[in-house]
C-alpha positions, -999 to +999 in steps of 0.1 A: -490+062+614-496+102+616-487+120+645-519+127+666-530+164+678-551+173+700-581+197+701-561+227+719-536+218+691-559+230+666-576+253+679-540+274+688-534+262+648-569+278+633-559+308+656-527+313+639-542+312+603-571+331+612-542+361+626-524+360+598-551+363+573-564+393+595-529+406+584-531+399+549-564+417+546-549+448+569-520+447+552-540+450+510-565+473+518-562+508+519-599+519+522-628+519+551-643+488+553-673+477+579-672+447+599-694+425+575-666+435+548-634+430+565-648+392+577-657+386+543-628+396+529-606+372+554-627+347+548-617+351+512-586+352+519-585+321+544-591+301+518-579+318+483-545+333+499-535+367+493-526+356+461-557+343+449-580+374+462-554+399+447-582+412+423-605+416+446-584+431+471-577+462+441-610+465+430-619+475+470-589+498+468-607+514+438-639+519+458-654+493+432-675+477+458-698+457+428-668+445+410-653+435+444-684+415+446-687+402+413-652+389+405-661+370+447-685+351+429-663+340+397-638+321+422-664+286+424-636+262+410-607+246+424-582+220+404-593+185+404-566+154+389-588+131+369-568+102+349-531+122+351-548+155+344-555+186+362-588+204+352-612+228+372-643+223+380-671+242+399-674+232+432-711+240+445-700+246+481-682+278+470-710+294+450-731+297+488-695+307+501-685+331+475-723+346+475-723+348+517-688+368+511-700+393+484-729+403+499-716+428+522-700+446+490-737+446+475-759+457+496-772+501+486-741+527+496-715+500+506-690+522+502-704+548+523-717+526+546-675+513+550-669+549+563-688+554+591 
């Protein structure tokens, strides 16, 4: 049988992950972002790795906000193993996720509005 955890166990877990992909995000941008962008982006991030929001991670740095946004909302699929082989398929949870996370890259003047 597993070991078992306990609730203060995972919460100082979850509080670890969610510090260190604060740090990733810190650590790959190089431009102003507001509060709604920096929590999307980690919550990208939480779940894709640094790896996986690379892209979007330069397209901020380039001040391209939209294609921030838009290449957010490509990343619906993850890897699923059906008889022996691996294959990707859309995963409707992550099109409200991705969608929730691009929006603050959409709305009018997001860069500017990352500045003040």
């Amino acid at each position: 049988m597993g070991k078992k955890v306990s609730v203060e166990m995972v919460d100082r877990e979850f509080e670890k992950k969610i510090t260190e992909t604060e740090g990733i995000v810190r650590r790959n941008i190089h431009v102003p972002l507001n509060q709604a962008q920096f929590d999307a982006l980690c919550s990208l991030s939480y779940n894709a790795g640094a790896k996986g929001s690379f892209t979007t991670f330069n397209l901020v740095n380039k001040g391209d906000f939209a294609g921030a946004a838009a290449n957010m909302a490509l990343m619906i699929k993850v890897q699923v193993v059906e008889k022996g082989k691996k294959k990707y398929v859309i995963a409707p949870g992550l099109i409200k996720r991705r969608a929730e996370e691009s929006a603050p890259f959409l709305v009018k003047d997001a860069s500017t509005a990352a500045s003040k």
